[in-house]
C-alpha positions in Angstrom: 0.0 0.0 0.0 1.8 3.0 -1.1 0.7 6.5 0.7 0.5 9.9 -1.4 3.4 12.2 0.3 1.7 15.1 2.6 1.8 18.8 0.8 4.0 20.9 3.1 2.4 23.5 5.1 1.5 26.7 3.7 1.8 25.5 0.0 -0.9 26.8 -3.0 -2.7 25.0 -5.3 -1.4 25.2 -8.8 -2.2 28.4 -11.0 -5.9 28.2 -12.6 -7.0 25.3 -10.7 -9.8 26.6 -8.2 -12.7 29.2 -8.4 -11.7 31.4 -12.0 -12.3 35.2 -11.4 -15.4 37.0 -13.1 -14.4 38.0 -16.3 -13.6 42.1 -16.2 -16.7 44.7 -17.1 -16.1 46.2 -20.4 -15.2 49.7 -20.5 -17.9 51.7 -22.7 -14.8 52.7 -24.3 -14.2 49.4 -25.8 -17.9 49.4 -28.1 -17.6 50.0 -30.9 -17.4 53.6 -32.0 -21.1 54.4 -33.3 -22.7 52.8 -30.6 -20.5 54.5 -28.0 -21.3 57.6 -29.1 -24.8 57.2 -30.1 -25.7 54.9 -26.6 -23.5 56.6 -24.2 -22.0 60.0 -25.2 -25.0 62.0 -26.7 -27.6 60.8 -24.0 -25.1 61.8 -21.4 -24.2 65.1 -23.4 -27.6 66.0 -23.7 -28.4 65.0 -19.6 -25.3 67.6 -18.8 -26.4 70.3 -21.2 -29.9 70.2 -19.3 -28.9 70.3 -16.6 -26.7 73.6 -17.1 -30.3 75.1 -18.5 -29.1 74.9 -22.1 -31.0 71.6 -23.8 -29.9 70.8 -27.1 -32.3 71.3 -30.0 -30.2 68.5 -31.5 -27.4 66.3 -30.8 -26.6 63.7 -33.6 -23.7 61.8 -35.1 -23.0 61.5 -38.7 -20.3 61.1 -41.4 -19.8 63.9 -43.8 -17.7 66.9 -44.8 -15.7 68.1 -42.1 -16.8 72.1 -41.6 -14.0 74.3 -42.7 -11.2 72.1 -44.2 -13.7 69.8 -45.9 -12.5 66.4 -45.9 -14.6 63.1 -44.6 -14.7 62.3 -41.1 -17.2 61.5 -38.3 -19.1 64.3 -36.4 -21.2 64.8 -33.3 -23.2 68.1 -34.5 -24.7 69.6 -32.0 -27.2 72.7 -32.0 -28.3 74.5 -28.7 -30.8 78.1 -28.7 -29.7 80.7 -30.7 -28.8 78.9 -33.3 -25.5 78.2 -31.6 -23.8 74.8 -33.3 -20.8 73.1 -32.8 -19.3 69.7 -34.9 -17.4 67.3 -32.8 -15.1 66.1 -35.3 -13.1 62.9 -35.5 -10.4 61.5 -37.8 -11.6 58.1 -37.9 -14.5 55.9 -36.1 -12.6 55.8 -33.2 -12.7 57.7 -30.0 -8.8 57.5 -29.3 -8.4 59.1 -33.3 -7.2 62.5 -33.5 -10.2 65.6 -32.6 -11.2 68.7 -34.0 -14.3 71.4 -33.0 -15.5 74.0 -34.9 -18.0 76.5 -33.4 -20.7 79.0 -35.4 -23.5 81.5 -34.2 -26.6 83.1 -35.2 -27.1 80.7 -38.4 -23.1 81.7 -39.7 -20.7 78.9 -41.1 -18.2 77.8 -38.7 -14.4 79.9 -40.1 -12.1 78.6 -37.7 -11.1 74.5 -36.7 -9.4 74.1 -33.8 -7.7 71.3 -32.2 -9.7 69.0 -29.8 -8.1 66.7 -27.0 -5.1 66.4 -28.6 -2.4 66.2 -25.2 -4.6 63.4 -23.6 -3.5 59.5 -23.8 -7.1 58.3 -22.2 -10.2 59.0 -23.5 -13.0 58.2 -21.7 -16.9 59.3 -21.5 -16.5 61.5 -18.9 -13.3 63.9 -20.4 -14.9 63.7 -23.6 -18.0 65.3 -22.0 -16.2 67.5 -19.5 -14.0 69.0 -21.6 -16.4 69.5 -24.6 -18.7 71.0 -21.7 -15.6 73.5 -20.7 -15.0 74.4 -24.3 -18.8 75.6 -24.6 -18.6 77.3 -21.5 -15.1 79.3 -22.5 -17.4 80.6 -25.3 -19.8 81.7 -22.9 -22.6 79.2 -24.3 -23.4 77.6 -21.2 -23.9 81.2 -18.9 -22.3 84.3 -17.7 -18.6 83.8 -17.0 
């Protein structure tokens, strides 16, 4: 009769054998680039703009000619009271792709495109939001500065 020799104290089972750990929540991030936007980022945009007392008259995303430069890219156009729009621009269908914004008032086509996000590694909802928010506000869209 041969006996099987004791484990020693304190030792582990072997990597992967026991209970396997819950696979990890996807970031919203990580959809896929219309649905992100479309699911996540407009119905938050919207909820924040509300909130500040300027609801959009419309928020939509769309392909098409990029305002000023032309060119074909992705958009968010967004249009708040007054006649105040802005075009969230990207590159590519990807959040992480380079950003531009271009701004126009009182039914006039945007003239200037300026650089959008462009030090930042991360993207996520909320800096997207946040700092689209801040841009808005700097133009004194959102209330009195």
């Amino acid at each position: 009769m041969s006996e099987t020799p004791a484990k020693p104290k304190g030792e582990t089972k072997p990597a992967g054998e026991g209970k396997a750990k819950p696979a990890a929540k996807p970031k919203l991030e990580d959809k896929p680039f219309a649905s992100f936007i479309q699911d996540d980022f407009l119905p938050s945009l919207s909820k924040a703009l509300a909130e500040r007392g300027r609801a959009p008259v419309s928020l939509s995303l769309s392909e098409g000619e990029r305002p000023v430069v032309g060119g074909s890219c992705w958009m968010v156009k967004g249009e708040l009271s007054s006649e105040r729009r802005f075009w969230l621009c990207f590159e590519s269908e990807a959040i992480t792709s380079g950003k531009t914004i271009a701004l126009a008032e009182s039914g006039t086509e945007p003239s200037l495109l300026e650089s959008f996000l462009i030090d930042e590694k991360r993207i996520n909802l909320a800096l997207l939001q946040s700092r689209l928010l801040q841009r808005l506000n700097g133009q004194k869209w959102l209330g009195g500065n």
